[in-house]
Every structure is written in structure tokens, then in C-alpha cells.
N, C-alpha and C positions, 0 to 999 in steps of 0.2 A: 575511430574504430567502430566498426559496426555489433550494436549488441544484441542481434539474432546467430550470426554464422561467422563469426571470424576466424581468423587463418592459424590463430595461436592458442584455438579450443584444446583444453586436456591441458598446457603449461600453463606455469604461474602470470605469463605477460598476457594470456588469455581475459584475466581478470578487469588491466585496464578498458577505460573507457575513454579516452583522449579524445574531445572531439566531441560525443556522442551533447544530444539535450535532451535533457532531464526534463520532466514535469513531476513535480511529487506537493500533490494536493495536502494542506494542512501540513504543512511541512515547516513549519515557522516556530514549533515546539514540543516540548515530549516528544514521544516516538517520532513522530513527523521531524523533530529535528536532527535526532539522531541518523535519520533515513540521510537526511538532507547531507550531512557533512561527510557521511558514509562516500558517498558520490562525488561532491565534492573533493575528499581525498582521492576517487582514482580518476580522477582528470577531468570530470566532465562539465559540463557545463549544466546548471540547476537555476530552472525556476520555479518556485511556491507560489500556492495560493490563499485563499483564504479570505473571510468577509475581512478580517480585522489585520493591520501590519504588524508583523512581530514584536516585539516588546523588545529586544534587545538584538546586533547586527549578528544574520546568517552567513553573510558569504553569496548568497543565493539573491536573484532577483525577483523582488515581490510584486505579484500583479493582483488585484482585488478578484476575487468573483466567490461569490454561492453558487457551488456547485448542482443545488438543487434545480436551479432557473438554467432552460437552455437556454435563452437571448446569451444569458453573460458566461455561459460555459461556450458559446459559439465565438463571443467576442477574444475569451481567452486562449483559446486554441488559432485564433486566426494572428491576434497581436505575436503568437508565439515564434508560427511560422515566417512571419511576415518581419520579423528581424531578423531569424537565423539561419531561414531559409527551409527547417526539418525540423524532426520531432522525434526521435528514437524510444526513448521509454519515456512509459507512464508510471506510475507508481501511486494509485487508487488507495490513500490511510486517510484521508479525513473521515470520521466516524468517532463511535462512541455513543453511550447512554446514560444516565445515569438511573440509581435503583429504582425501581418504584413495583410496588407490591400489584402481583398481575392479577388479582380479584380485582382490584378498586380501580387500577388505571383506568383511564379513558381512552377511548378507540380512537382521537385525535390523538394524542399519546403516541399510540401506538403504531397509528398511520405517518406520525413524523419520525420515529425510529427505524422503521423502515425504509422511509424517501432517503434517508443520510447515507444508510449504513450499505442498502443492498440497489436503489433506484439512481442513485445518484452515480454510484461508480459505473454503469449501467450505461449512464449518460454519458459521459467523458471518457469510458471505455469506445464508445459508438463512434464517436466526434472525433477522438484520435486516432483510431483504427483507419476509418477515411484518408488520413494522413499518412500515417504509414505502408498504405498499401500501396500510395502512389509510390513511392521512394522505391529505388531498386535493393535497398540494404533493409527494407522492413522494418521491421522494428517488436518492440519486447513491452509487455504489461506483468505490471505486478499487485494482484491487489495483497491486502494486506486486510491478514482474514484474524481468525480466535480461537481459541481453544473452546470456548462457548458455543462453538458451532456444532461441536461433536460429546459437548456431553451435558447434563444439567446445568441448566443456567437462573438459579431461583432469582429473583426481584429482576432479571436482565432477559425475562423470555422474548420479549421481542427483538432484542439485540442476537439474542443466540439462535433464533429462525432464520434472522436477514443473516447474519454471517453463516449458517447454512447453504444459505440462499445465493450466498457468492462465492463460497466452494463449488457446488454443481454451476453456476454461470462460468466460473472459469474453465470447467473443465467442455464446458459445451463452447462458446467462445474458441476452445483453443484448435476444437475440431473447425468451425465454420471459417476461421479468419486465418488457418493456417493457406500454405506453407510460410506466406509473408511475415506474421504476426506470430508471435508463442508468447502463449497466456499461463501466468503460476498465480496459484496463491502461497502466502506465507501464512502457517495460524501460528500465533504467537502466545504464549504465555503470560504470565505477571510478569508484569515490566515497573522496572523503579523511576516512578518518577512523584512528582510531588503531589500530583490529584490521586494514586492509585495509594501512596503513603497514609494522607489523611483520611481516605476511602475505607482502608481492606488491614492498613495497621501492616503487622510483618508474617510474612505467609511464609517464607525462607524453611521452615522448617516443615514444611508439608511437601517442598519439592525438592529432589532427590540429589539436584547438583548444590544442594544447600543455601541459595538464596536465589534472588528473581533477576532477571535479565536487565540488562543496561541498553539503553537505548541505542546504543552504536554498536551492540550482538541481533539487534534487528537490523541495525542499519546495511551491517554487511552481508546478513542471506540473503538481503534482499537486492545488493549492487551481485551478489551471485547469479542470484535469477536472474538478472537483467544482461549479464555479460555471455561472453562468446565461450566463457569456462561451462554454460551451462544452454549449449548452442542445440545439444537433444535432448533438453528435458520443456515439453511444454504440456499444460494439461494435470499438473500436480500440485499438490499442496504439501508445502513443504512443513512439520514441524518443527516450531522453538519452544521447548517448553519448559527446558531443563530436565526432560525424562517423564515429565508429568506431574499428577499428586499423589501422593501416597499418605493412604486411606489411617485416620487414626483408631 
């Protein structure tokens, strides 16, 4: 099923992807794995990446790379093609920061928070677009942005510039590589998983659906964005936030 323009956009069976291949970077845990099963469940075929192999089986097939290195983001996208022949969606979530107070950090710091979160999708957005364009069915990106991009972000400012910074890439991206390619972001919310638990404790009560999202309610706005149910929407950022926070 192709997941730019299918034939069953607007119905339910619009959603499947049967067929289609997956790449969803960082995809082997937390959010990343919730993306991954997401997809998995509507038929597609997925493969992850990542410096490190998953800790326990996805479903998904694991191929090594640092996204930040084009040698092995080149290696990764060519092994990809070169089994299954195509490359339909991307799905740009490896990212992340952890706190650190933005008087003291260091401009290395800072300059690796950036390569991760806004340079590297940047990179493998590039490298599979190439591939897609070749294809007559196109193909579909989804980075996978924050809520941090569009409001204060204390200890995480350079995490909340570069996700900034891949809201406008997406929206620019969706103008230059269309009609072939349709580019969304997804900014996402507090998500439950076990690093943001021992991080941030229970925020549930600061946002409005009363607790934080589950990795497989990211998982599936984002097999959204990438299917034929969402064959005219490219160039948006979609929110998950649960409504947002609400101010004590």
C-alpha cells in the first residue's frame, strides 16, 4: 500500500500499510518502540536503528548505525534498499537530552544536542528522500518533534531550539521534496516511559486528559501521518499533548 496517496484515503482501510518499509530510527525502545509496533500492527514491514541492539525482541529488524555519521547512515539506507527493494516512510525519533543547566553547559554540549536532535534527522531525511523520489509511489517522513519546541524549555534549551528547528525543517522540506514526498512533524507531549518517570516524577495532573501519553498513542499519529488516511496533509505539525499544561 502506498503511504503517500492511496486509493482508500478518507476510509478506515486507508490506514493500512501492507507492504509498505518502514525505517524508524531509535526505534528499539520508549517512544521509538511504541512507533515501531504501531507499524508493525498495520502491516508493514520495520526496520530500526540504532548504535546499540534492543534489549529485548521488537518484531522489527535491527541494523546498527549513528545516525549522526553519514558513511553509516549511507550504509544503512543502501542495506535497506538493497533487500527490499524500496523505502516508504521514515520516521526521524531518535533524539533526546538530558537536563543540564543552560548558564554552565558547555558549547560542546550543546553542539551535540543539536547534531542529534535537529542535524541528524536532516541527514537521513536527505539520504531517504533520494530514495523516494526515485520510486513512483513516493514516499512519507515523519519527524518526531516536542512540545518544547513551542514553549519554554528550562534546563532542555538546546533540545527545545533544535526541535524548533525541525518544525520549520519540516515544513520547508515538505514544500522542496513535494509532490513525491509529504513531510509532518508530530510534537508530542510527556510520554510514560521509564526515563521520563524517574526524570519528571508524575505530571498527570498538570495535563488536561489527566495523565501522560503511552507510547503506542504516539505510535499511531504517527502510522497516521505516514498513511494514505493522511494522503493531503503534508507540511504540519501535528499535536499530542493531551490538551497541553495547564498553568497551576
Amino acid at each position: 500500500m502506498e503511504p503517500g496517496r492511496g486509493s482508500h484515503a478518507g476510509s478506515p482501510r486507508g490506514l493500512a500499510l501492507d507492504g509498505s518499509v518502514v525505517l524508524v530510527t531509535g526505534g528499539g525502545r520508549g517512544v521509538g518502540l511504541g512507533i515501531t509496533r504501531a507499524f508493525l500492527d498495520a502491516g508493514a514491514t520495520v526496520v530500526i536503528c540504532g548504535r546499540r541492539p534492543p534489549e529485548s525482541p521488537t518484531g522489527a529488524e535491527f541494523l546498527p548505525c549513528d545516525i549522526r555519521e553519514a558513511d553509516q547512515v549511507d550504509s544503512l539506507v543502501a542495506q535497506i534498499t538493497d533487500r527490499f527493494g524500496r523505502l516508504d516512510v521514515l520516521v526521524n525519533n531518535a533524539g533526546g537530552a538530558p537536563p543540564a543547566d543552560t548558564a554552565t553547559a558547555s558549547p560542546r554540549f550543546h553542539d551535540a544536542v543539536v547534531r542529534l536532535n535537529l542535524l541528524a534527522p536532516l541527514l537521513v531525511s536527505q539520504r531517504v528522500n533520494a530514495v523516494m523520489q526515485s520510486q513512483d509511489t513516493g514516499g512519507a517522513i515523519v519527524m518526531i518533534s516536542s512540545v518544547a519546541a513551542s514553549r519554554p524549555a528550562p534546563e532542555v534549551a538546546a533540545y527545545g531550539a533544535a526541535k524548533a528547528g525541525l518544525n520549520s525543517l519540516t515544513s520547508t522540506l515538505a514544500v522542496e521534496w513535494a509532490p513525491k514526498v509529504r513531510v509532518n512533524a508530530l510534537a508530542a507531549g510527556m510520554v510514560r516511559t521509564e526515563l521520563t518517570a524517574e526524570m519528571y516524577g508524575d505530571w498527570s495532573t498538570t495535563i488536561p486528559l489527566g495523565r501522560l501519553a503511552e507510547p503506542a498513542e504516539i505510535g499511531a499519529c504517527a502510522v497516521f501521518l505516514a498513511s494514505p488516511l493522511a494522503s493531503y496533509v503534508s507540511g504540519a505539525t501535528l499535536l499530542v499533548h493531551g490538551g497541553g499544561e495547564v498553568k497551576s
